[in-house]
C-alpha positions as CSV (number, residue, x, y, z in Angstrom):
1,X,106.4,100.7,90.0
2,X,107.0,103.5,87.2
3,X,105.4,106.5,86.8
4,X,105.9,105.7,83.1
5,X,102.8,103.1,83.2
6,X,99.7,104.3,81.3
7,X,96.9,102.9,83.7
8,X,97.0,101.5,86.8
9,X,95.8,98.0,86.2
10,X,92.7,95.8,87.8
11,X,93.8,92.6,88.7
12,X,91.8,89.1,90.5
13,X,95.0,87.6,90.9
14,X,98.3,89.7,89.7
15,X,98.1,88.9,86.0
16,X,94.5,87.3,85.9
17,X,91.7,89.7,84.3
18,X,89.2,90.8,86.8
19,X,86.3,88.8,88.0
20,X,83.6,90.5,89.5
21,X,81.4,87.3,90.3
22,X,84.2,86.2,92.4
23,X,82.0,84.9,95.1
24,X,83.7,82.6,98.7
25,X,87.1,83.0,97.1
26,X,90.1,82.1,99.4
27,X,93.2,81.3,97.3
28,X,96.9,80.8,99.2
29,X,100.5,81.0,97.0
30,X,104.0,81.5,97.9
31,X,105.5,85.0,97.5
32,X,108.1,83.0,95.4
33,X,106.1,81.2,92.8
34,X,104.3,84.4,91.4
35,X,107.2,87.3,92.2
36,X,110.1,85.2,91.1
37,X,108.0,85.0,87.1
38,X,108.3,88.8,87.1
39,X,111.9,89.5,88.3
40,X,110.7,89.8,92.0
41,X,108.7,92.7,91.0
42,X,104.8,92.9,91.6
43,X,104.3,96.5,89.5
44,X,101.6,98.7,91.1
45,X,98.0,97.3,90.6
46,X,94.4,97.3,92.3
47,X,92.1,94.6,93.5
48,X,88.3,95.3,93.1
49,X,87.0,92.8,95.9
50,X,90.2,90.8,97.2
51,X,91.8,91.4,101.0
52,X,95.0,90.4,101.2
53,X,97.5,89.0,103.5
54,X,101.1,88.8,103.2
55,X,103.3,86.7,105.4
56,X,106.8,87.6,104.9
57,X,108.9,84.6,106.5
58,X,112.3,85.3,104.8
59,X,114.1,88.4,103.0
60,X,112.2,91.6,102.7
61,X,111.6,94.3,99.8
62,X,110.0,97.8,99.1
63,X,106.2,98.6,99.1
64,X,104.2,100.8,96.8
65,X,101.4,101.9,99.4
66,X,99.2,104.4,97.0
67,X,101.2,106.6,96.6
68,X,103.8,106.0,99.5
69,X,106.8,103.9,99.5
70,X,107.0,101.7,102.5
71,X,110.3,99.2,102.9
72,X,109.4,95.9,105.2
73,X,111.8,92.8,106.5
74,X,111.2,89.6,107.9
75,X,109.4,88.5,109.8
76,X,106.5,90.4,109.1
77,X,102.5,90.7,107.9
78,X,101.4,93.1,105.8
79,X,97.8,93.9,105.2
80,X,96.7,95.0,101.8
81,X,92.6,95.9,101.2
82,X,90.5,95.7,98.8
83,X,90.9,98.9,95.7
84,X,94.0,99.9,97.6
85,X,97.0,100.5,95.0
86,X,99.9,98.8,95.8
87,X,103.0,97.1,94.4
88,X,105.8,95.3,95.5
89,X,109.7,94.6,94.8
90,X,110.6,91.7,97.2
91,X,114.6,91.3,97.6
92,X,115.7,88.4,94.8
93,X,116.0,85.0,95.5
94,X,116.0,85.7,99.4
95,X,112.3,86.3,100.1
96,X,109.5,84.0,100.6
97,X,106.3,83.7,102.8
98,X,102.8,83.8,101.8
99,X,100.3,85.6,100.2
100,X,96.4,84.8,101.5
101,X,93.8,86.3,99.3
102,X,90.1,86.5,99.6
103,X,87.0,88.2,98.5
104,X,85.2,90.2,100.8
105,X,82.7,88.2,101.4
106,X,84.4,85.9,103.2
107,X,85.7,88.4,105.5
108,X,82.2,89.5,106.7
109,X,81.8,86.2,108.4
110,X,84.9,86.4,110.0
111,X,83.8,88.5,112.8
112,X,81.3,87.9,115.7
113,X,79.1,90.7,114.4
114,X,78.8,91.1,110.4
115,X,81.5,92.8,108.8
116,X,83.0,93.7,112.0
117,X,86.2,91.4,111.3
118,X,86.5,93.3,107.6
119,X,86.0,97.0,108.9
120,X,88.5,96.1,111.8
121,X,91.4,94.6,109.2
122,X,90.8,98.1,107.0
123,X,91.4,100.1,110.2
124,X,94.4,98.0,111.2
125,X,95.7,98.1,107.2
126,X,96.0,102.4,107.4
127,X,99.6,101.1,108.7
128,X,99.9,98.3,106.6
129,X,103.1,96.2,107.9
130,X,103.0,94.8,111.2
131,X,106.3,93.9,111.9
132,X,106.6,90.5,114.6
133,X,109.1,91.0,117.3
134,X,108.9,87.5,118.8
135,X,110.0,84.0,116.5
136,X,106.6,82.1,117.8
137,X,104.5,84.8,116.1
138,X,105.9,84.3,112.6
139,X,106.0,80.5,113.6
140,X,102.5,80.5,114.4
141,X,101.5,82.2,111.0
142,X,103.6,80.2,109.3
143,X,102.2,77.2,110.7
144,X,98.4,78.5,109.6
145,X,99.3,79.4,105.9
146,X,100.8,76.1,105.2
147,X,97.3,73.7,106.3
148,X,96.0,76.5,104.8
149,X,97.8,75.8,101.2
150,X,97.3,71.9,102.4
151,X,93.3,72.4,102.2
152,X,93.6,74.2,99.0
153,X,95.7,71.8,97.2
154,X,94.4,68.3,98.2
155,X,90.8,69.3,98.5
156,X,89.3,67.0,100.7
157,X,86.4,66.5,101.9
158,X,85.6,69.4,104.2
159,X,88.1,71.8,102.7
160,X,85.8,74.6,102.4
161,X,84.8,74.5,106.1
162,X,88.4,74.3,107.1
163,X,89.9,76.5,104.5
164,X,87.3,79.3,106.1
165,X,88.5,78.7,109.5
166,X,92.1,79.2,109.0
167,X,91.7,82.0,107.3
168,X,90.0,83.2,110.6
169,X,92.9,81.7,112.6
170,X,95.3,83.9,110.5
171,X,93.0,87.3,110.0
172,X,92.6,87.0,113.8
173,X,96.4,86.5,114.8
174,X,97.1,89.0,112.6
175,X,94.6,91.3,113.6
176,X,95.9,90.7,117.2
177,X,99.4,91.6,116.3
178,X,98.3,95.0,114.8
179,X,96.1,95.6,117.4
180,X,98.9,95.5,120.2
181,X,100.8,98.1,118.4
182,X,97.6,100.0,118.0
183,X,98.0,100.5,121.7
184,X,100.7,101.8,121.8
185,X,99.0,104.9,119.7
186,X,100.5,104.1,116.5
187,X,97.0,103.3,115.0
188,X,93.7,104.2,116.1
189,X,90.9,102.0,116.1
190,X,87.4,102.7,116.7
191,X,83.9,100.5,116.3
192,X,82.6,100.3,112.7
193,X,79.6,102.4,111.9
194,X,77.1,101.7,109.5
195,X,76.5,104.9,107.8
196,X,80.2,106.1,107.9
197,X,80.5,102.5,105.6
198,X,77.4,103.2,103.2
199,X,79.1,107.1,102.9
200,X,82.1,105.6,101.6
201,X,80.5,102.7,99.0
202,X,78.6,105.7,97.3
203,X,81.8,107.9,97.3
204,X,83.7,105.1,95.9
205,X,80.8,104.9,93.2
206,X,80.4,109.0,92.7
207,X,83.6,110.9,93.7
208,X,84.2,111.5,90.1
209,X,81.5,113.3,89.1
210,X,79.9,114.2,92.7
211,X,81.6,116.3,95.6
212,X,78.6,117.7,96.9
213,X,77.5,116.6,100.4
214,X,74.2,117.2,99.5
215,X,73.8,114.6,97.1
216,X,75.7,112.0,99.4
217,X,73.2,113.2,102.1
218,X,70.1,112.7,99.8
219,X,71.3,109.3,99.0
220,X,71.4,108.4,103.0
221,X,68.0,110.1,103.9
222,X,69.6,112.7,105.9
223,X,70.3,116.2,106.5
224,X,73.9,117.6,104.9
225,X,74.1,119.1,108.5
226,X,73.1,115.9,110.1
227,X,75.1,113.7,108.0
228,X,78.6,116.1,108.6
229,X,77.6,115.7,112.3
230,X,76.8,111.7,112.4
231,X,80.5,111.4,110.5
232,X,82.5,113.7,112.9
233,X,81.2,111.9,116.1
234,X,82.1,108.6,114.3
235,X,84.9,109.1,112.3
236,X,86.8,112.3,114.0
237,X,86.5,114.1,110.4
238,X,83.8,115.5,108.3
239,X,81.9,114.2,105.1
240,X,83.4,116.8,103.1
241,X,86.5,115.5,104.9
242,X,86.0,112.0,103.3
243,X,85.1,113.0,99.8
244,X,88.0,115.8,99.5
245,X,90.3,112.6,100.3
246,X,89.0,110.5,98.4
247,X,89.7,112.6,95.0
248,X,93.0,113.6,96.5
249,X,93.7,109.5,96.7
250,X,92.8,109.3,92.8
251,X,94.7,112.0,91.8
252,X,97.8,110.9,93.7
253,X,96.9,107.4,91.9
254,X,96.8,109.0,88.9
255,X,100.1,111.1,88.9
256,X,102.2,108.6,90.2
257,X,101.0,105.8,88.3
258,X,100.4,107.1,85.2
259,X,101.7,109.0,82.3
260,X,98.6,110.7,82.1
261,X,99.0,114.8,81.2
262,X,98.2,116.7,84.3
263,X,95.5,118.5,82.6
264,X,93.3,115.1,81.6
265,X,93.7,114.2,85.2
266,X,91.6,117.2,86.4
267,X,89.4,116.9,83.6
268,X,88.6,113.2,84.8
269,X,88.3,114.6,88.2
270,X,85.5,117.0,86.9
271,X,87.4,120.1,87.9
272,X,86.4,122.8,86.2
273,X,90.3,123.7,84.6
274,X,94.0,122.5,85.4
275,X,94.3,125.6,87.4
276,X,91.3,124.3,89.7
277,X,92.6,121.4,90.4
278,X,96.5,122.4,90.8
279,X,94.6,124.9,94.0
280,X,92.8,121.9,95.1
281,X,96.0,119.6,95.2
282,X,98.0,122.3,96.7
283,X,96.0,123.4,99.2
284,X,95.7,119.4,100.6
285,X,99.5,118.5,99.8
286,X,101.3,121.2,100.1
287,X,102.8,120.7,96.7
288,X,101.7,121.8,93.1
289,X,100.2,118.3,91.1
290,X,103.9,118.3,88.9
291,X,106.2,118.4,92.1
292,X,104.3,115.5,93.8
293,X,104.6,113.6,90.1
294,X,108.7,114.2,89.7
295,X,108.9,113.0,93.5
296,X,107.2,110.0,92.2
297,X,108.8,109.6,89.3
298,X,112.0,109.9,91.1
299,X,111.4,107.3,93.6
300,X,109.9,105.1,91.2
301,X,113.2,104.8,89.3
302,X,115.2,104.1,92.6
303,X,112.6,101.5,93.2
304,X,113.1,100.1,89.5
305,X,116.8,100.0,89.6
306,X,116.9,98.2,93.5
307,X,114.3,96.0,92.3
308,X,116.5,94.1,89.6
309,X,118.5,91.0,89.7
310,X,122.2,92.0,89.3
């Protein structure tokens, strides 16, 4: 995952152009057959409307996490959602599992409420490995993902219906699994809430050019002051809280996954000058936007050289 990379690229499948019609999309693969065409090394990349699950049986690697890199061994899950960077560089020969992908869609209906059963995997997915502690629970998953791959592949009559339900079957156990070590405090999860969701579909549409709350609060049919309140009741932060992050996330993105000057970057942000958006950066990170980069950069060429075959 090299900082050296001049966009960071939008994938349906890794390698397949994006399809934005994707529509009741489930699709199962080993980690092997894909990772093993590409040295073992899934280079950093985003997914528009695919939720994915890995299920790491065997071996173990390094994760790009936006901007974080996270290492994982077997047995574990790993939950990866949708417009979330992330890469991978899987130990060579030695790891396998699976991957589950699936449009969003899909995941509404997984829930006894809609879209409870998607907003609860993106809550679980802010610490995205779950390691398994006990054999039965990697059994168990293991066990799901290959009918599931058995559906797919002979396509008999039905396999829609029960394709769907695995999936459930493995979104819930994972979901489970997370969930117990959420607690234990290490993630927090609280009830989705419908305007804290439409909040961050028009960020994700406008933080570029928009960082008003005003705007976002027009949009909703509410008061800035009511929508800042509204958020910090549901969420714990404030609007401003979620926009600010939001740009920080893009220009971590950016920095790390890119070659891009530093100057363009805050010029695609819509700050006003470089010097604007090195304060901005600063004041959230702790770190001028060049330091964060060269960390990058540096980890990204341990990564590189770890991530090759002998």
């Amino acid at each position: 995952m090299p900082a050296t990379v001049q966009a960071l690229p939008l994938f349906h499948l890794y390698g397949d152009p994006p399809d934005d019609q994707a529509f009741d999309f489930i699709h199962i693969e080993t980690i092997a057959s894909r990772s093993s065409l590409h040295d073992w090394t899934i280079r950093a990349h985003r997914h528009r409307n695919l939720f994915q699950i890995l299920v790491i049986e065997r071996g173990g690697g390094r994760m790009a996490y936006e901007a974080s890199m996270i290492p994982f061994a077997a047995p574990a899950a790993i939950l990866v959602p949708a417009t979330i960077a992330h890469g991978f560089q899987f130990e060579p020969q030695v790891t396998d599992g699976w991957v589950v992908s699936f449009t969003e869609d899909v995941a509404l209906g997984l829930g006894e409420r809609s879209g409870e059963a998607l907003a609860r995997l993106r809550a679980l997915a802010a610490q995205p490995v779950v390691p398994l502690a006990h054999p039965f629970e990697i059994r168990r998953l293991s066990a799901f993902c290959a009918d599931l791959h058995e559906e797919g592949f002979l396509a008999r009559e039905g396999f829609r219906l029960a394709m769907r339900g695995l999936l459930a079957l493995i979104a819930i156990e994972v979901g489970r699994l997370a969930a117990s070590r959420a607690r234990s405090g290490a993630v927090t999860l609280a009830p989705s809430d419908a305007t804290v969701q439409a909040l961050g579909r028009l960020v994700e549409e406008h933080f570029r050019r928009e960082r008003r709350l005003s705007f976002y609060a027009q949009k909703l049919a509410m008061t800035p002051d009511r929508l800042n309140d509204h958020v910090k009741r549901a969420a714990g932060v404030t609007a401003g809280h979620l926009i600010r992050q939001r740009v920080l996330t893009e220009a971590k993105r950016q920095l790390v996954f890119t070659a891009q000057p530093i100057h363009d970057i805050a010029y695609d942000l819509a700050f006003s000058d470089p010097s604007h958006f090195a304060r901005f950066f600063r004041k959230h990170t702790g770190m001028t936007p060049q330091a964060f980069r060269d960390r990058g950069g540096e980890r990204g060429a341990t990564a590189r050289g770890n991530g090759r075959r002998p």
